[in-house]
Structure formats: structure tokens, C-alpha cells
FIZAVEX-86435 format. One record per residue: residue number from 1; x, y, z of N, C-alpha, C, O in turn. Coordinates in steps of 0.05 Angstrom, whole numbers, plus 5000, padded with zeros to 4 digits. Example, Ala and Ser with C-alpha at 12.3 -4.5 7.8 and 13.67 -1.06 7.14 Angstrom:
2
REC    k    nu    nv    nw   cau   cav   caw    cu    cv    cw    ou    ov    ow
REC    1  5264  4886  5156  5246  4910  5156  5264  4934  5156  5285  4934  5169
REC    2  5257  4955  5142  5273  4979  5143  5258  5001  5157  5268  5023  5161
***
This chain:
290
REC    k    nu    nv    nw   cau   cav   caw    cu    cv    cw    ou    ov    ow
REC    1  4787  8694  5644  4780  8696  5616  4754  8711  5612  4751  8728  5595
REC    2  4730  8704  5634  4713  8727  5626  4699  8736  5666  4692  8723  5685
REC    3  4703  8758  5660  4687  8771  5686  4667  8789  5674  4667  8804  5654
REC    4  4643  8779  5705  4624  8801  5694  4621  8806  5720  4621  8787  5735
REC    5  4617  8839  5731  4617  8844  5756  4602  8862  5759  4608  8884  5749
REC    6  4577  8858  5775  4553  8873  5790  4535  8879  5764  4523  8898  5771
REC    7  4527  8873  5739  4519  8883  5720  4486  8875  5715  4477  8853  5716
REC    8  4471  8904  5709  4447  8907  5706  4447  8913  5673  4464  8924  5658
REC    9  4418  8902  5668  4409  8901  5630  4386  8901  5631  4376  8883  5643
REC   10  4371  8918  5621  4347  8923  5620  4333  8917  5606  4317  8923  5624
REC   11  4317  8907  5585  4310  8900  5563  4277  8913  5566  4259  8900  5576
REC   12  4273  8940  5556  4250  8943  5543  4242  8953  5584  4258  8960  5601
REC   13  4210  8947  5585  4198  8938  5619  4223  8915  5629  4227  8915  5653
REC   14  4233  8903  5619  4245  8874  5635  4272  8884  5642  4287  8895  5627
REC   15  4275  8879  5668  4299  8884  5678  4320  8848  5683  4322  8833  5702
REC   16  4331  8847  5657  4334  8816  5653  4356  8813  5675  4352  8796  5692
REC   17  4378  8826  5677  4398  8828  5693  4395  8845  5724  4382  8865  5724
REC   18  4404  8838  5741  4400  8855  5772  4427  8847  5791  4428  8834  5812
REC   19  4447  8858  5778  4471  8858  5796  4481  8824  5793  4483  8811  5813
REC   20  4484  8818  5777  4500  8789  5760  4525  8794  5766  4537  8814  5760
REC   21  4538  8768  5784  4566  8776  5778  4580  8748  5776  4568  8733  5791
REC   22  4598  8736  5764  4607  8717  5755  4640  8720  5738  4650  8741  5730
REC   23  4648  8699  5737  4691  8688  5725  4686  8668  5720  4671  8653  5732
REC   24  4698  8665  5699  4705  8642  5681  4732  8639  5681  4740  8661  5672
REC   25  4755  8623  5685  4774  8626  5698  4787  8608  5669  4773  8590  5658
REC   26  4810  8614  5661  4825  8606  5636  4826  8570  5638  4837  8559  5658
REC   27  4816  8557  5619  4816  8532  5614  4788  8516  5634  4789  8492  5641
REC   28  4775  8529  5638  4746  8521  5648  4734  8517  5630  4739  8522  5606
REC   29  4706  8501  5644  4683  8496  5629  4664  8506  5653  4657  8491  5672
REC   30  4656  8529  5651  4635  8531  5665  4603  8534  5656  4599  8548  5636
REC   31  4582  8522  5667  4559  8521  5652  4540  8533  5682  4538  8529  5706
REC   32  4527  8552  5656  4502  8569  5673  4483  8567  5663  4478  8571  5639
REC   33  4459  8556  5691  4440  8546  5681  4423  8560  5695  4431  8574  5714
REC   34  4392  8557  5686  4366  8578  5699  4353  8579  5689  4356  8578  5664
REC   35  4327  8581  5698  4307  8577  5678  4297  8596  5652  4314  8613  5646
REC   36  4283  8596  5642  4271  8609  5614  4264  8647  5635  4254  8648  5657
REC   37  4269  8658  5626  4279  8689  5632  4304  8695  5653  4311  8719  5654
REC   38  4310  8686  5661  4326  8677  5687  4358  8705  5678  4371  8718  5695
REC   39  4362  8708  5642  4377  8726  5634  4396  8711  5627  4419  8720  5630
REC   40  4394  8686  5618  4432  8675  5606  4433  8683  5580  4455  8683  5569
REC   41  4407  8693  5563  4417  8688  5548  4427  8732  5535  4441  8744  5518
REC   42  4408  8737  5558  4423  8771  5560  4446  8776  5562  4457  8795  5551
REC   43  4459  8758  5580  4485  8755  5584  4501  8739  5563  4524  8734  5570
REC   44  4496  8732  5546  4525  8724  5523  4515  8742  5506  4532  8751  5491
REC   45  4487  8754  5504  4497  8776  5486  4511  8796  5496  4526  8806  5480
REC   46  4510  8803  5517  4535  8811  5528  4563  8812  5527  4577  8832  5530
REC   47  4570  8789  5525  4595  8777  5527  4603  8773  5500  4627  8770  5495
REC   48  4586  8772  5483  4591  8772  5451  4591  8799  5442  4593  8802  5418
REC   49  4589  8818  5456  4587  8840  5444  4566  8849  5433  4570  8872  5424
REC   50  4550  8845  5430  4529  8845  5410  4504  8877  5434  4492  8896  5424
REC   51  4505  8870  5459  4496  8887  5472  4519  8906  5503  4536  8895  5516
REC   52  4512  8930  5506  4525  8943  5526  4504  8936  5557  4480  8936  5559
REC   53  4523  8930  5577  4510  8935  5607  4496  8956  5612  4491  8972  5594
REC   54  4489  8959  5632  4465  8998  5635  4489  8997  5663  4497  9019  5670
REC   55  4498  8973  5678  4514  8981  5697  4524  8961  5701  4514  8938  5701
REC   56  4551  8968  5706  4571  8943  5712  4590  8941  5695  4595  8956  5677
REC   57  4600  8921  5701  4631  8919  5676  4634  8880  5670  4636  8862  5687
REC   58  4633  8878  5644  4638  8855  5630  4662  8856  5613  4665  8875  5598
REC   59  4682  8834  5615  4707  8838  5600  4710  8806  5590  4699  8787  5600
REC   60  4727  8808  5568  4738  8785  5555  4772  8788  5558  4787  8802  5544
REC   61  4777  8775  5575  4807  8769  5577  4821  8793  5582  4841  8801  5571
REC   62  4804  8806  5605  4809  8830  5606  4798  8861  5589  4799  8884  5597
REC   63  4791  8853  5571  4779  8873  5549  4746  8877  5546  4731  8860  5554
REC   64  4739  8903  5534  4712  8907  5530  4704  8887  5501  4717  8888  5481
REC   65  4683  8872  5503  4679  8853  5486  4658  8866  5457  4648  8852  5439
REC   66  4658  8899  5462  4651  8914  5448  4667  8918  5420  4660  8920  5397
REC   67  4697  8919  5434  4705  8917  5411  4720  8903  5396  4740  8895  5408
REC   68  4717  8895  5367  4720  8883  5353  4749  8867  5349  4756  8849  5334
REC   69  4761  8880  5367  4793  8863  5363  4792  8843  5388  4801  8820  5389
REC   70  4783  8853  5402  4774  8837  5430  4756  8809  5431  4754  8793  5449
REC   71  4745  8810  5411  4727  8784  5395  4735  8763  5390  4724  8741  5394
REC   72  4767  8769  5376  4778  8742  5361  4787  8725  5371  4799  8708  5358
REC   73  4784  8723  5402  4791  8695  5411  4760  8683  5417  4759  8658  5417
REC   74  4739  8694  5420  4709  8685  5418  4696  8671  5393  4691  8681  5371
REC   75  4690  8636  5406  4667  8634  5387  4650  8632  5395  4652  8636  5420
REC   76  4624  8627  5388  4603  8629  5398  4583  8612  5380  4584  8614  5355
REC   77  4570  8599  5390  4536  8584  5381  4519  8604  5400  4520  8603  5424
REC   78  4505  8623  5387  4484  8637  5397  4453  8616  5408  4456  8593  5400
REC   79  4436  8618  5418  4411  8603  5419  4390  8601  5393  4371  8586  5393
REC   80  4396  8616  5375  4377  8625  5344  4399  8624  5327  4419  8636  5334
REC   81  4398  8612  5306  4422  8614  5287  4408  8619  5262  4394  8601  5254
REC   82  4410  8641  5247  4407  8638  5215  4431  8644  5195  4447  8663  5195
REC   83  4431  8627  5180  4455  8629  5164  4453  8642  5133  4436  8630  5119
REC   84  4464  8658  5123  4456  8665  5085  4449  8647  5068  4467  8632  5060
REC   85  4423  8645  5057  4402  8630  5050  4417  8614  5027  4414  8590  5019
REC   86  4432  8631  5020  4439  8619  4994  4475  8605  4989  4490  8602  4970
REC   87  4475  8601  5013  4502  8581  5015  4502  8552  5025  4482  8541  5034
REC   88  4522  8543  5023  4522  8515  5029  4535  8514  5055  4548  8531  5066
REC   89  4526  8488  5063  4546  8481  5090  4577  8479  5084  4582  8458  5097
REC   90  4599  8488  5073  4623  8483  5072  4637  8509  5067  4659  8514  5076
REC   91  4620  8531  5047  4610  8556  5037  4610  8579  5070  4626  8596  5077
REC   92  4585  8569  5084  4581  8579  5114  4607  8568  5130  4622  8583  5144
REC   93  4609  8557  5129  4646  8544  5148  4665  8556  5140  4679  8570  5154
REC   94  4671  8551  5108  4696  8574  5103  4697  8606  5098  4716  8620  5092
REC   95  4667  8615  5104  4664  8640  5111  4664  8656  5144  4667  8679  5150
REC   96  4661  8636  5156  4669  8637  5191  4701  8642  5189  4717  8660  5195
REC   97  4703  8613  5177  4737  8609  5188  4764  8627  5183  4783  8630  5198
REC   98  4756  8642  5149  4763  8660  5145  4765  8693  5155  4775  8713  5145
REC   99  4749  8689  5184  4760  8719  5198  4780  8703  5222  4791  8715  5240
REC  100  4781  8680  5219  4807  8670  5247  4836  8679  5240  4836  8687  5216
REC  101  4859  8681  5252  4886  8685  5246  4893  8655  5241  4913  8651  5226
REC  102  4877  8630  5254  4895  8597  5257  4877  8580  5265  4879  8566  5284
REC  103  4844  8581  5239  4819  8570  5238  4842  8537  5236  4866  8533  5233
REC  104  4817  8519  5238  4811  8488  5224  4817  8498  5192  4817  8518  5178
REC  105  4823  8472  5191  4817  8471  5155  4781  8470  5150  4766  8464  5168
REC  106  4773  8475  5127  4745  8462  5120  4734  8436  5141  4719  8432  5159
REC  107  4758  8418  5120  4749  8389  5118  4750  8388  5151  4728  8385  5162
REC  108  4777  8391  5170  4772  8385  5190  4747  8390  5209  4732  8375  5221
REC  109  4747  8411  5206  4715  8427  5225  4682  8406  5206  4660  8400  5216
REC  110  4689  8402  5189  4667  8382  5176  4664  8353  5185  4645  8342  5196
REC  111  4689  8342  5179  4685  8315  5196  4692  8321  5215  4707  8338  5205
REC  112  4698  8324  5247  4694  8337  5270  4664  8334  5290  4657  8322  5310
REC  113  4653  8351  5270  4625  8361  5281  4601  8338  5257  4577  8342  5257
REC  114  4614  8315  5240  4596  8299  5224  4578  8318  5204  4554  8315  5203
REC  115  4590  8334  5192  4574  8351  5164  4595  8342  5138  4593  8355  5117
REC  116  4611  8321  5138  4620  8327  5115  4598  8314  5092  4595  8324  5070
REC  117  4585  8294  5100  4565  8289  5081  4541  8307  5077  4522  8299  5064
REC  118  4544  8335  5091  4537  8349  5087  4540  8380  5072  4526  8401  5070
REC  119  4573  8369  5059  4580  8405  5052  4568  8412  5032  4567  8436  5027
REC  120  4557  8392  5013  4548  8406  4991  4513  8414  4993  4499  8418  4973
REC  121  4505  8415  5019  4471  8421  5016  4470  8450  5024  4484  8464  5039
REC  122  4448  8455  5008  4446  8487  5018  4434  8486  5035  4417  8469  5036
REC  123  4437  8501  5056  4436  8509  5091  4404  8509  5096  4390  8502  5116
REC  124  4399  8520  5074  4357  8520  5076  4348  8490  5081  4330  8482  5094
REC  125  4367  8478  5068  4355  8443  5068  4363  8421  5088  4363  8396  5085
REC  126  4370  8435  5109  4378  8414  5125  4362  8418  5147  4355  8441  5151
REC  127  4353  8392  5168  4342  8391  5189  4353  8403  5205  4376  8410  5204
REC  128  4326  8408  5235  4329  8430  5257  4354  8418  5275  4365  8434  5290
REC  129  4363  8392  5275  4392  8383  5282  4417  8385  5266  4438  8395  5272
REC  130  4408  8371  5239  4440  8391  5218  4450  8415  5225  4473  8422  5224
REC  131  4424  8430  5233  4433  8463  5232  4446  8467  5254  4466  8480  5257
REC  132  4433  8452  5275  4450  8457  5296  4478  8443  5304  4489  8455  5322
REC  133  4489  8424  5295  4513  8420  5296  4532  8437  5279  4554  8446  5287
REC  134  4518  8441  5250  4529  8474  5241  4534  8500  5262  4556  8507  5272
REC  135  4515  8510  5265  4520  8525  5289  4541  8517  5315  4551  8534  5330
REC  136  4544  8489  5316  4564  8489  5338  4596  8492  5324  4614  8502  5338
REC  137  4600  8486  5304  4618  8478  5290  4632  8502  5285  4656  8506  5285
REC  138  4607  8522  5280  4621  8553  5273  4634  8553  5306  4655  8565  5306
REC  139  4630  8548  5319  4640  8565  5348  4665  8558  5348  4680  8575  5356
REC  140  4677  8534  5338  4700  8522  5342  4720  8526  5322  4742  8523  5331
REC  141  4721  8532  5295  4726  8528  5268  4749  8547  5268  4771  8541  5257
REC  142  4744  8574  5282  4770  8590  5282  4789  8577  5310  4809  8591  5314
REC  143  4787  8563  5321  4803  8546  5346  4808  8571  5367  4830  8574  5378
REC  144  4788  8587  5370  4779  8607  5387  4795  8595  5417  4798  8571  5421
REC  145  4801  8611  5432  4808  8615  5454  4789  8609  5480  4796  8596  5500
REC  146  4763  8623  5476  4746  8620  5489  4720  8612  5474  4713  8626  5454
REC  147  4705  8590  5483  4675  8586  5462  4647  8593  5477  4646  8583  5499
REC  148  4632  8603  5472  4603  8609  5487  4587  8594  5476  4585  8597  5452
REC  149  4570  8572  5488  4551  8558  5479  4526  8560  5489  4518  8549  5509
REC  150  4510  8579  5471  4482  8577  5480  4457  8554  5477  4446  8550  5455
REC  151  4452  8538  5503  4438  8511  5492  4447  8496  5464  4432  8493  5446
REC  152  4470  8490  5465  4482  8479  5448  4473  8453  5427  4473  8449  5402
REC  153  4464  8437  5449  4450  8414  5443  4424  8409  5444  4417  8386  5449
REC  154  4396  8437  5437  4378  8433  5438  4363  8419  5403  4363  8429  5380
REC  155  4356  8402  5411  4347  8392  5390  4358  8369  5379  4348  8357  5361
REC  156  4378  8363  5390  4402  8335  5384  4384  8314  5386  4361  8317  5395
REC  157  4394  8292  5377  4390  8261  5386  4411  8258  5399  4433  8268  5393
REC  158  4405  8239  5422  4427  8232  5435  4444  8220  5433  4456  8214  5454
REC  159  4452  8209  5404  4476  8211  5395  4495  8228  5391  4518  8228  5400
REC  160  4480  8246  5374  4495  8269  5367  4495  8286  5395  4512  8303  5394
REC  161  4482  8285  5416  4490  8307  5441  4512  8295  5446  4531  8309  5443
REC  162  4519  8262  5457  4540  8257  5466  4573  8258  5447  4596  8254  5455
REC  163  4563  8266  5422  4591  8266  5392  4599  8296  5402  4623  8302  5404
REC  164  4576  8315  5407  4593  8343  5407  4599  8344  5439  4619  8357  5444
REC  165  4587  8333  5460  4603  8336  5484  4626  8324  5484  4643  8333  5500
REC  166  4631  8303  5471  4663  8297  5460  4685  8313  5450  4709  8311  5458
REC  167  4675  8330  5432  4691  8352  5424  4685  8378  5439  4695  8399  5431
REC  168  4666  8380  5465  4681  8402  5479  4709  8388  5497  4733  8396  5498
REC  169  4698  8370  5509  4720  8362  5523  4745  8367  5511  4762  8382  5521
REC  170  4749  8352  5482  4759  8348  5467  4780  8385  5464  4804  8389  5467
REC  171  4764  8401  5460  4766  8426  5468  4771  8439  5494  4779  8462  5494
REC  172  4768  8429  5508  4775  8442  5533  4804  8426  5544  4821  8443  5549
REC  173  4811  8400  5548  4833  8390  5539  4852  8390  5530  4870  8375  5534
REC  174  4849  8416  5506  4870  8425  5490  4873  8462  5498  4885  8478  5484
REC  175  4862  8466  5521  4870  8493  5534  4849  8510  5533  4854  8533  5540
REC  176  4818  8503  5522  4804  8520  5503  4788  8524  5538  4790  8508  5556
REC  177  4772  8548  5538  4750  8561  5560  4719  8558  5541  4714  8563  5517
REC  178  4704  8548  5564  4683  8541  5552  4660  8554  5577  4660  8546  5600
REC  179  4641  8575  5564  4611  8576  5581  4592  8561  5565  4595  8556  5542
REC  180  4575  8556  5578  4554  8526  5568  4532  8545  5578  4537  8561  5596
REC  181  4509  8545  5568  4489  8542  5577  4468  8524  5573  4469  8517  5549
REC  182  4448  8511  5587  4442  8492  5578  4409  8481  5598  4409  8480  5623
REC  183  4395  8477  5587  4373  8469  5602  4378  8425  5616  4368  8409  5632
REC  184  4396  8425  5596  4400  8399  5605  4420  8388  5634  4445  8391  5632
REC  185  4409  8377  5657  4424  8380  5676  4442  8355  5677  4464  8356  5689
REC  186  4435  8336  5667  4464  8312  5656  4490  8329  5641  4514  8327  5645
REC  187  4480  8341  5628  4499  8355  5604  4516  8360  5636  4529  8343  5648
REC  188  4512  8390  5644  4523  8402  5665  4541  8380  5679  4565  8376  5679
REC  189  4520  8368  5693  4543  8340  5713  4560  8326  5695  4580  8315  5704
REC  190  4555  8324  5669  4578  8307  5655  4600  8324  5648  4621  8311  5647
REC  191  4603  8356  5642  4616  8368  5632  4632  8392  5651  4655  8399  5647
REC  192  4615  8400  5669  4623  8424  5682  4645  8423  5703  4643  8404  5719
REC  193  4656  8432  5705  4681  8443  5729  4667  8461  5746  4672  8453  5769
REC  194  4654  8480  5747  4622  8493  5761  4599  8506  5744  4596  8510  5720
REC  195  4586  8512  5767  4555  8511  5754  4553  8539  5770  4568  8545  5789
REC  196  4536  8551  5763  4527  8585  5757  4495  8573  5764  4491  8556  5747
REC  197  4480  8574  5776  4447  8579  5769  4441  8616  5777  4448  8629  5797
REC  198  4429  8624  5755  4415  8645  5749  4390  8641  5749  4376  8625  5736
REC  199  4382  8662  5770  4341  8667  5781  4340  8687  5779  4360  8699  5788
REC  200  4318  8705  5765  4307  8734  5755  4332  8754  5748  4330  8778  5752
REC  201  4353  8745  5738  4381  8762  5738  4395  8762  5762  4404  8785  5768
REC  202  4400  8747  5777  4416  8747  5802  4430  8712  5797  4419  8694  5784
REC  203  4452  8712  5809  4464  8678  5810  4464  8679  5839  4476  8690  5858
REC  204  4439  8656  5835  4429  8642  5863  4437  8626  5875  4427  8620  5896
REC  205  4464  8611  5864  4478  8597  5874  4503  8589  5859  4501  8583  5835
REC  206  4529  8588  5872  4547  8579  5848  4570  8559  5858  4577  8562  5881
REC  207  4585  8538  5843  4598  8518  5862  4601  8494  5839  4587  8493  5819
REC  208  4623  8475  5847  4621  8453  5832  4592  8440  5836  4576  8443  5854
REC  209  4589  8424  5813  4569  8400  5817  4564  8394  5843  4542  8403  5850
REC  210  4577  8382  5862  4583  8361  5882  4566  8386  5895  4541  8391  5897
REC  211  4599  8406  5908  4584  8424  5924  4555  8432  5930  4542  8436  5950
REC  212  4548  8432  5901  4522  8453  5913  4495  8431  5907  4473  8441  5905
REC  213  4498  8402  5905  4483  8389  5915  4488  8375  5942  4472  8358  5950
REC  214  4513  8382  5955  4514  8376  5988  4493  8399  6001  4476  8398  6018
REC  215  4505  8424  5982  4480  8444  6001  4454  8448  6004  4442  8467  6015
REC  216  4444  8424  5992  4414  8415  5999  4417  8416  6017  4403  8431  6031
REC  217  4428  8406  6024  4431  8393  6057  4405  8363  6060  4395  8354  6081
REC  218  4402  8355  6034  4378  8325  6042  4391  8306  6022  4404  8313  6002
REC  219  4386  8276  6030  4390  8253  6025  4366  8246  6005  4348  8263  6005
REC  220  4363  8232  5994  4343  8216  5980  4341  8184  5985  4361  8170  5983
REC  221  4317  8175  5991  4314  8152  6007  4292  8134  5981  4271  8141  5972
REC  222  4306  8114  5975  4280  8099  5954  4271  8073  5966  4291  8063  5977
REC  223  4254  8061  5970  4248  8038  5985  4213  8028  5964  4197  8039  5948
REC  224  4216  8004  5975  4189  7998  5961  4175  7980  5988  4183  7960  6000
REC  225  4147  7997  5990  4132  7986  6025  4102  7982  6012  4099  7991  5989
REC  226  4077  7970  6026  4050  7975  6014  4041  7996  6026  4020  8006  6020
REC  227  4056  8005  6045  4046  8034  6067  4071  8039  6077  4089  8022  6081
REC  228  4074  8062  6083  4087  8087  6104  4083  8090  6119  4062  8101  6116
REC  229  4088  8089  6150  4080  8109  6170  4086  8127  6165  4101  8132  6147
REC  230  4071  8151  6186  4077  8180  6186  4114  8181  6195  4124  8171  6215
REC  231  4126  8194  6177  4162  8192  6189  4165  8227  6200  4157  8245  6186
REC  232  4177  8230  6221  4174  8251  6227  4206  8266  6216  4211  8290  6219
REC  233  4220  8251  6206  4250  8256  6187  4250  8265  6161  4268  8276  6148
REC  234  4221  8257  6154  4222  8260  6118  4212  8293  6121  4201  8307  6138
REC  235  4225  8298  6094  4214  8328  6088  4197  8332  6065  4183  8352  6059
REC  236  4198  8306  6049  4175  8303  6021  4171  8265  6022  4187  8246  6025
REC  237  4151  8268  6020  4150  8241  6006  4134  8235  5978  4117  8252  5971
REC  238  4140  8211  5962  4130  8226  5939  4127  8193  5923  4146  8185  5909
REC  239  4096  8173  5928  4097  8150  5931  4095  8150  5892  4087  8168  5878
REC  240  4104  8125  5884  4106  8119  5855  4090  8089  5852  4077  8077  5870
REC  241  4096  8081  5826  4084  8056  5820  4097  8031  5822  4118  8026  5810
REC  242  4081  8012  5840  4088  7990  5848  4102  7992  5882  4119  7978  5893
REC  243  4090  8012  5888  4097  8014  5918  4120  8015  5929  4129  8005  5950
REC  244  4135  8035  5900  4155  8059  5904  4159  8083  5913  4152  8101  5898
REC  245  4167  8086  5933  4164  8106  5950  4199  8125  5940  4221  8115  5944
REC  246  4195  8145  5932  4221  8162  5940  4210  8192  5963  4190  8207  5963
REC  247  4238  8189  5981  4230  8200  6000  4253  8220  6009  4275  8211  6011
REC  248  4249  8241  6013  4276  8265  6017  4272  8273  6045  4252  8279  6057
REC  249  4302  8272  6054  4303  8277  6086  4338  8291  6099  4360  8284  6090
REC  250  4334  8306  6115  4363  8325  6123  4373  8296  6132  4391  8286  6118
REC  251  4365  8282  6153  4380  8254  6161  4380  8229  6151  4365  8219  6169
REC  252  4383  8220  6143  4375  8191  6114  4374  8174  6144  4354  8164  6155
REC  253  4396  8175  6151  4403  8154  6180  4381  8150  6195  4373  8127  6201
REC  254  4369  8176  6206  4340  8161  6227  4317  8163  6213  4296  8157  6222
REC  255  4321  8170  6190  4300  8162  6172  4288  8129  6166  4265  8119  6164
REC  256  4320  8118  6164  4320  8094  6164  4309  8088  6190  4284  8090  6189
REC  257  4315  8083  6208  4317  8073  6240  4287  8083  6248  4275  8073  6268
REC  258  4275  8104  6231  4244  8104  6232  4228  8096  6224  4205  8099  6234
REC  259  4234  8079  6198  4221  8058  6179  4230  8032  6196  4212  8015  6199
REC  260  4250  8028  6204  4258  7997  6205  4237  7997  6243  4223  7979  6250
REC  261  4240  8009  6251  4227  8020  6288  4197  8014  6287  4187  7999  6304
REC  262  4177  8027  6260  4153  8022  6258  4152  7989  6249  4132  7978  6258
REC  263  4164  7978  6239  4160  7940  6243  4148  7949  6203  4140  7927  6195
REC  264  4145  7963  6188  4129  7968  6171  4153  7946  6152  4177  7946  6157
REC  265  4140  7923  6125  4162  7908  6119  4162  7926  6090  4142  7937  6082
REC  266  4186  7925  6078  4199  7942  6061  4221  7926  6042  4229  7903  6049
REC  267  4229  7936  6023  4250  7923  6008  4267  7941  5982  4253  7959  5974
REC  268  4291  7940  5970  4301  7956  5957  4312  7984  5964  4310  8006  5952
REC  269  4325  7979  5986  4323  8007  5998  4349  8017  5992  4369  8004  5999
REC  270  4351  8043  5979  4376  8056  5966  4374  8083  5977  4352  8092  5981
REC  271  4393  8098  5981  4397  8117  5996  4422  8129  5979  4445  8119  5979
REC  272  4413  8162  5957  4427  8172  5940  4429  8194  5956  4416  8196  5977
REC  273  4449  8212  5948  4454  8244  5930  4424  8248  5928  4406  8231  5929
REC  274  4421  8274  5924  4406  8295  5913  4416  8292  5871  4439  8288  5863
REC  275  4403  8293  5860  4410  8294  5837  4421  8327  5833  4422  8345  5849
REC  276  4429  8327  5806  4444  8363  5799  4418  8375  5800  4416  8394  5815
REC  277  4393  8365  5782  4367  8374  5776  4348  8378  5797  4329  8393  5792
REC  278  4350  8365  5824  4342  8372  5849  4353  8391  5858  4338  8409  5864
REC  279  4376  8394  5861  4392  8413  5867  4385  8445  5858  4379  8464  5872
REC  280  4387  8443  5827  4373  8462  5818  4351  8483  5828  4351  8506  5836
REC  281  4334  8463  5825  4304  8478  5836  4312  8481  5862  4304  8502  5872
REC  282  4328  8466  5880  4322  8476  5906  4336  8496  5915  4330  8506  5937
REC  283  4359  8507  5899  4373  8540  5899  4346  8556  5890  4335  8570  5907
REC  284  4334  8552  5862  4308  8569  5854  4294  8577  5881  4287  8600  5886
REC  285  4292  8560  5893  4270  8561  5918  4282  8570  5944  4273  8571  5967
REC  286  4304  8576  5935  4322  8581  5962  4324  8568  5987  4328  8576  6010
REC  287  4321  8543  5975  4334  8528  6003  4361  8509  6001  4365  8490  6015
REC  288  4376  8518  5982  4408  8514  5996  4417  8533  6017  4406  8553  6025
REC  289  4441  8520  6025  4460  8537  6049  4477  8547  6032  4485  8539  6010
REC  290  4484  8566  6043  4496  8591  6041  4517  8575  6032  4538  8585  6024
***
């Protein structure tokens, strides 16, 4: 549904893109994450058309997303949304829905996304969260084929984050392709089929969830002691309050057998996963495996 292959974008001095290459594969949810310049968000303007590559090739379902017939299975929540000042929320929805071939009704896309007690306010007057479930709402309203979500849920209460990750599922479930981007790394582990991380325009790592926090290659060790010995297994230790210790190590196993060996007395001892958000930074830093 969407490939982007070897593609450089320049923006101005900033070279946001440096040989990006990435598939979104029909009825996915894939979510790419990276930090603040990292280029995700160069890349859906991309993919929305809205900008050309300097090199490389980006397609939508095969097609240049340049042009305009090539669009109509795309929706999109951009990261900035402004809407015409002088319409209402129901006004902005049936002006979206009206370029689809086989949109929502109104009403449906309203209660859906929780605006119907909102259709009659003008768009100026609603909070920095109204607007944004507006904005998500447009992505979906024409029952688009493929949806692009830029930080979708910034600004939510977490109510409302967990109502619209309902209706992607909800959406993806019913055949729909979904790119996410998203600074939130629960979002990702609750939603994604894989994950993309993007560093200075390159994807620094890519893989289900699971996968690419095995390729830490470290355990996480929590125990609560009044002291440590020196462990020659740990690779961080990182003591907390009330003589909480979390501790990261390639072998959890003689990690243990090196705490329990020093006679040191201890209690609560849990031995996780790497979280997605550990994981993260530690592709940034380049220390996953290949």
C-alpha cells in the first residue's frame, strides 16, 4: 500500500531525509516513531502529496501520490490542523466527506469520533482536544483505504486517546492500512503490527514490537536491597526510592546468581523485557543487533 524507496528531502540547509526506505503492506498498522527532526513528519508530506522527493521513489498503492486521483483512497490527520474559520464542526465534516466516492454519513463520523454534541460550534471555539479528534475524524469520514496519522493523539486525555485507538482498530479490522506516527510508545505496543524508528532521516531499526526489543539483547532486573555490590553482569544500574534498584543486564541469570553469591539480603525481585521505550533509545544509540 505504500513504499518509499532510498528517498532523500531536503528542506532549506536540513537534509530531513538520507536514503529512507520503508512498506506498508495492505491491512497494516504500521507506526513510525523518532524523535523531534528525525523526518516523519517530511515523510507524510510526502506521502500526502503535498511535497516531491529530491531522490527516490514514494508510491501509494502503487501510484505517484502527486497526483490527485491517486489521493482518494488517503486520509490523513496532518500534525497542524487549521480548519475555515467560519464553519462549524458538521459544516468541516460534510465538506471532507463530500470529495469521497462512499464517505460516512455526517451523523456517523460525529458520533464515532464523540463530536456530535459538537456539530453546531464554530471550529474557532472549541478546545486544543475537540480540534483534535476533529482532525482525526476527517482522516476517516471518506472510509479511505489507507489513513496517515500524524501524532494523532497529541493532546488527548486519556480517555479520549484510548476512544480513538478503538476506532483505529476498529478500522484496521475492517481492511483499512494505517501509518501512525506517534511520540507515545504504549500507543505503538498497543496498536502496531511493526514499528519503523527513524534517526536524522535514516530507519534505524525496523521489526515487530517484540522483535526489536529482543534486540537489545538486555533483561531488566528490579529488586529492592539497602546496598549493591559491585555486579560485574550489570550494564546500568540505576538505584530509586526506597531501595529500588532497577538494573539492566545481557544475562538476567548470573546477574541473579551474583546478587544471591554476594550473601547481600534483597526482596521483590522481578526480572522483565526491555520496555518498547527502552528499546527505542537503544536503536537511537545504536545498540541493537542487527
Amino acid at each position: 500500500m505504500v513504499s518509499v524507496q532510498n528517498v532523500h528531502k531536503r528542506l532549506g540547509k536540513v537534509e530531513a531525509l538520507r536514503g529512507a526506505s520503508l512498506a506498508v503492506q495492505r491491512g497494516e498498522l504500521l507506526a513510525l516513531l523518532g524523535p523531534n527532526g528525525a523526518g516523519k513528519t517530511t515523510l507524510v508530506s510526502l506521502l500526502s502529496g503535498l511535497r516531491a522527493p529530491d531522490k527516490g521513489k514514494v508510491t501509494l498503492d502503487g501510484k505517484d501520490p502527486r497526483n490527485p486521483s491517486s489521493r482518494r483512497i488517503l486520509g490523513v490527520t496532518p500534525q497542524g490542523t487549521g480548519f475555515p474559520p467560519l464553519l462549524r464542526v458538521k459544516e468541516v465534516v460534510q465538506l471532507v466527506r463530500a470529495h469521497y466516492p462512499d464517505p460516512m454519513s455526517s451523523d456517523e463520523a460525529l458520533t464515532r469520533f464523540e463530536l456530535h454534541s459538537l456539530a453546531a460550534r464554530n471550529v474557532q471555539a472549541l478546545s486544543g482536544g475537540q480540534a483534535r479528534r476533529l482532525a482525526v475524524a476527517l482522516a476517516f469520514v471518506g472510509r479511505p483505504l489507507l489513513a496517515i496519522l500524524d501524532e494523532p493523539t497529541t493532546g488527548l486525555d486519556v480517555s479520549s486517546r484510548r476512544a480513538l485507538w478503538r476506532e483505529i482498530v476498529r478500522f484496521k479490522s475492517e481492511g483499512g492500512t494505517v501509518l501512525l506516527t506517534t511520540h507515545y510508545m504504549e500507543e505503538a505496543e498497543e496498536l502496531a503490527d511493526r514499528v519503523v524508528v527513524l534517526d536524522r532521516g535514516r530507519v534505524a531499526t525496523a521489526g515487530k514490537p517484540e522483535e526489536i526489543k529482543k534486540r537489545v539483547a538486555l533483561k531488566k532486573v528490579r529488586l529492592r536491597a539497602a546496598k549493591l555490590p559491585e555486579l560485574r553482569s550489570a550494564r546500568k544500574v540505576a538505584p530509586g526510592e526506597g531501595g529500588l534498584y532497577t538494573i539492566w543486564s545481557p544475562d538476567a541469570d548470573q546477574l541473579v546468581r551474583e546478587i544471591v553469591n554476594s550473601g547481600v539480603e534483597f526482596s521483590d525481585l522481578e526480572v522483565t523485557p526491555v520496555s518498547l521505550e527502552e528499546a527505542f533509545l537503544a536503536a537511537l544509540n545504536h545498540e541493537v543487533q542487527a
